[in-house]
C-alpha positions in Angstrom: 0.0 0.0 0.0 1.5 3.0 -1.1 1.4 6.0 1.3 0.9 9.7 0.2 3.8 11.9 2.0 2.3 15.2 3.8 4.3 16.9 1.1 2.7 15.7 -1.6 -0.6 16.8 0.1 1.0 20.4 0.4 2.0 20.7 -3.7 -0.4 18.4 -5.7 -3.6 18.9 -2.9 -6.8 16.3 -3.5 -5.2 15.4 -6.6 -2.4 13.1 -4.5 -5.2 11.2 -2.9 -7.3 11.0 -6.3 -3.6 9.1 -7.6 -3.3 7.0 -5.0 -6.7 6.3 -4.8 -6.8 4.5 -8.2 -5.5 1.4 -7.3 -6.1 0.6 -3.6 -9.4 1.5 -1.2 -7.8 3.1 1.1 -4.5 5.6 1.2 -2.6 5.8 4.3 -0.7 10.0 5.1 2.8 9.6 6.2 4.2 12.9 8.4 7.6 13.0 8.6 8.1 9.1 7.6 5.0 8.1 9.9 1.7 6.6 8.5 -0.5 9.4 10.7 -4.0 9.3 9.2 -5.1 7.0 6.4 -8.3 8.6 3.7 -11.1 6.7 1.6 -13.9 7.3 -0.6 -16.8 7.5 1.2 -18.3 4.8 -0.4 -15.9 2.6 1.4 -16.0 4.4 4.5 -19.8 3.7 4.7 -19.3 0.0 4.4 -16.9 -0.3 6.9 -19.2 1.9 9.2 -22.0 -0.6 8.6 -19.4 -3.3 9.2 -18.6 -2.2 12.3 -22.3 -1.5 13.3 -23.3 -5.6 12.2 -20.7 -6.6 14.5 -22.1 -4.4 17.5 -25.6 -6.1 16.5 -24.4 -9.7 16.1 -22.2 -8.9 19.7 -25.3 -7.7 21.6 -27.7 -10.7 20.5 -24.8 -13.2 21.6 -24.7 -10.9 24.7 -28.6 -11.3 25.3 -28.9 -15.5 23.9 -25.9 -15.7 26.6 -28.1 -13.4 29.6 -25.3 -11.5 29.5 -27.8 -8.4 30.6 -29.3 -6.4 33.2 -32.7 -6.0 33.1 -33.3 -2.8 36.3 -35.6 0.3 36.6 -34.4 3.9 35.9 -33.9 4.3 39.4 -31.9 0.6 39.7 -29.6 2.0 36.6 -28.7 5.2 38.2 -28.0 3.4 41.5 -25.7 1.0 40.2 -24.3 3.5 37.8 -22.8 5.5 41.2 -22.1 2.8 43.1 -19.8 1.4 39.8 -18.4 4.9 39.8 -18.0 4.8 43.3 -15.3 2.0 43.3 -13.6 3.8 40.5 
């Protein structure tokens, strides 16, 4: 994966990530040598977001077939909330 240097953001602009866009989802930004950020279409970002958001979902109905839950009144909730934050 080919990285587009800080530089080359500072001289060419959008056009440096359109290049190195062409071949590869996703472009890491090295800064000084170090990969720092890395940019995608948005169309790719969106899948991963939705990705990320099936996982949550699949995780929390493994978490509730498993009782892995608390099932408490608002008042319950706040309760326990302070008395977690308590030990903290």
């Amino acid at each position: 994966m080919s990285a587009v240097a800080a530089n080359d953001l500072k001289t060419k602009g959008i056009k440096a990530i359109e290049e190195a866009l062409q071949n590869q989802t996703e472009a890491p930004v090295s800064v000084r040598g170090q990969v720092k950020y890395v940019v995608m279409e948005q169309e790719h970002y969106l899948y991963l977001r939705e990705c990320e958001l099936e996982a949550a979902l699949a995780e929390s109905r493994a978490d509730l077939a498993a009782g892995r839950f608390v099932k408490e009144t608002v008042a319950e909730h706040i309760k326990r909330l302070k008395h977690l934050n308590a030990k903290v």
